[in-house]
Each structure stands twice: as C-alpha cells, then as structure tokens.
N, C-alpha and C positions, 0 to 999 in steps of 0.2 A: 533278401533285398530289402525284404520291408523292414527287420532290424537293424541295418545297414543304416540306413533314413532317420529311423527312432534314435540311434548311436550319434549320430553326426547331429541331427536337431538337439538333443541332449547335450551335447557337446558344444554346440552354438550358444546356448540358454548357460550352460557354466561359465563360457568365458567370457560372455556378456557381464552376467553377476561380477564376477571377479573384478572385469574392469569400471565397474561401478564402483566397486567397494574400494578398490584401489586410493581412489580419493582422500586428499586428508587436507584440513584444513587448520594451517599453521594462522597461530595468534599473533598479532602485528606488538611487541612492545613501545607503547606509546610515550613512555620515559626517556625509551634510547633514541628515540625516532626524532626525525626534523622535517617542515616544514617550512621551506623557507620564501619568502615574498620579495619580488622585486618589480617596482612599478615607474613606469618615466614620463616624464613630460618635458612642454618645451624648458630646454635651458638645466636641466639637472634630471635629477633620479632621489628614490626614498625606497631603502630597504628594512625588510625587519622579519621576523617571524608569527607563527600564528601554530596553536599544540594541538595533536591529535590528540581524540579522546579516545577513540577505540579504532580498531581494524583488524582486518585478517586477510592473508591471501590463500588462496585455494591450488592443491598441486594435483594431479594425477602421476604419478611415479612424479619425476621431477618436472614435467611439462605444467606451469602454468595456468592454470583454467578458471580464473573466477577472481574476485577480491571484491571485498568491499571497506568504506572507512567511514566516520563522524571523525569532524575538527570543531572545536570548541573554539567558535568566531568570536568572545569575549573575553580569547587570549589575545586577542592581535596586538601587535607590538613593534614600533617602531624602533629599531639598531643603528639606525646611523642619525641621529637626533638625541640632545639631551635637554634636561632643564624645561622651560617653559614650552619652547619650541614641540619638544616630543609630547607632552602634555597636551599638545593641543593638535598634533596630527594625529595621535592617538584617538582622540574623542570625537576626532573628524570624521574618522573611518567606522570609527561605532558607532555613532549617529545615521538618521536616513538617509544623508546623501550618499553613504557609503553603502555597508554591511547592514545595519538596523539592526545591532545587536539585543537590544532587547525585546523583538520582537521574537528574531531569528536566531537563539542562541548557539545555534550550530549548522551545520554544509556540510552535504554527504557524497561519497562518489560511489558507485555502482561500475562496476566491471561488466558490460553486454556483451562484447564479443573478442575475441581475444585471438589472434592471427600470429604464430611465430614465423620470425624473422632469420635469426639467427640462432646458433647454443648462448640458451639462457637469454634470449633478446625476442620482447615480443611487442607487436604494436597491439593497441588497447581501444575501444572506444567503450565507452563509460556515461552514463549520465554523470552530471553535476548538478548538483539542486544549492544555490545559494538563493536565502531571500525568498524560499516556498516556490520557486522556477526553478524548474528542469530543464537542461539544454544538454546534447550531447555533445564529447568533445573528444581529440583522438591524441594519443601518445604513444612514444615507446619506454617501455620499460626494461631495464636489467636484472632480472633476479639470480641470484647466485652465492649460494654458502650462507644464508641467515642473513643477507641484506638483499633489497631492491630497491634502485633509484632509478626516479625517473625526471624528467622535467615537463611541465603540462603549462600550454601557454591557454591562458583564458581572455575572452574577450567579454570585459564587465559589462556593457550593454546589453546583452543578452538575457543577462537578472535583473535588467530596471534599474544599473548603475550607471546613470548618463553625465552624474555632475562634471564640468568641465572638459566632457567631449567635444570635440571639433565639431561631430558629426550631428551635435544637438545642442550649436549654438556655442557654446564658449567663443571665444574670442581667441584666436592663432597663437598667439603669443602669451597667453594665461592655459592652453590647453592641456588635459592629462590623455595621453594615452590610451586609448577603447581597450587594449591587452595589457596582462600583466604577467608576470610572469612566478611559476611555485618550482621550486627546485625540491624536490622529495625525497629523503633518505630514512626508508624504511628497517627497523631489524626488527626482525623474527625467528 
C-alpha cells in the first residue's frame, strides 16, 4: 500500500514536471507584425500606425498562457495625412500632450491573466504601461497557425492623456475621444 502511494505521488511530481516544461515560448516577429491606431473625435477620425519592438507569446501545447510586448512610441505615425498636416499631427502626438516620446520612448503590455474563450480564442487582461503608468485593460485575442490578432480599445486618460477630452475640459465640438482604438496583428 505504501508503495502504492510512493507510485502514484511519484507519478503526480512527473506529470506536474512535464507539464511545466511543456511551455514554449514563441518569438513575436516585429517586421511582420502591425500595429495599427485609430483614434476619433468630434466631426472626423485620424489613423496611422505605431512598430513593435519586441514580443513574444507564450503556449503550453497549443493553449495560450502568457505574452508579453515593448512598442517603440517614437514610431508613431500618422497614415491618413500627408504633407504639412501629417507633420504636425505627428509631433503633436510625440509631444506631452500626447505620448511624451522623449521622455517615454516606448509602452509595454504584460499578459496577467488569460481566460479561453473559444479554440484559439482567448480573453486577456494585461497591464499597459504608457507614459510610466500602468493601467489594466481586457481583450480578446485569436491566436492560430503563426499569427494572433487582436483589437484592444484603450482609454488615454488613464496614462495622463487628457488633451482635448470632454471630460477635462475641451470644449464639445474641438473634443478627442478619451479611447482609441489598436488593431493588432501579430506573427510568430
């Protein structure tokens, strides 16, 4: 009986291991990858992108369990403006009333807890640190076959992005938005 017990504990502590080691953690290619930004206010909209620097996501067998990213906030880049115009929503946004890129040369996201949804569909909550603040924020994501996308709606007051918020004064009709939106297309 008592080796019985010794067998079965033994047994426990192996598959434990195994499923530990199971783990692997796939490297996010930040060439292939997109980022993409969509933010609106009264009376129009301004799109554009912003490049990951690094990332990775985390699987156990195929199950999802971790990720982490750095985006290089002194990529940001406005796509539907050209000429003087983009030039200077550009500079807008890297400046402090925005991002404070020189300050803050990059935004990280942290994967905390990870909840599946469906095959290959998982909701996410994550810290975000833009601006040296950390706020948490929740998403779902699709990973499947060397890509995962997802869409993460952020609410820029949260990191002491207030310019032209309703909510801290703007004026209704010159107002931006408090959320914005990242559309995310990961391969790895």
């Amino acid at each position: 009986m008592k080796n019985l017990k010794s067998i079965a504990l033994a047994l426990v502590v192996a598959l434990g291991t195994l499923t530990a080691t199971a783990q692997t953690t796939k490297k996010v290619d930040a060439s292939k990858s997109k980022v993409l930004w969509l933010a609106k206010k009264v009376g129009g909209q301004h799109n554009g992108d912003v490049n990951l620097k690094e990332g990775a996501l985390v699987f156990n067998g195929k199950k999802l369990v971790g990720g982490n990213f750095t985006v290089d906030m002194t990529s940001i880049n406005t796509t539907d403006l050209q000429g003087e115009y983009k030039g200077k929503l550009d500079g807008h946004l890297k400046n402090d009333d925005f991002f404070a890129v020189e300050k803050f040369p990059t935004s990280t996201l942290v994967f905390k807890s990870i909840g599946a949804k469906s095959a290959n569909t998982y909701t996410v909550t994550a810290d975000l640190t833009i601006k040296g603040i950390t706020a948490p924020v929740t998403f779902d994501i699709v990973a499947n076959k060397g890509v995962a996308n997802a869409t993460v709606m952020v609410d820029r007051t949260k990191y002491d992005i207030k310019y032209a918020s309703k909510n801290f004064g703007a004026l209704a009709d010159k107002a931006i938005d408090d959320e914005f939106e990242l559309k995310v297309s990961l391969k790895y």
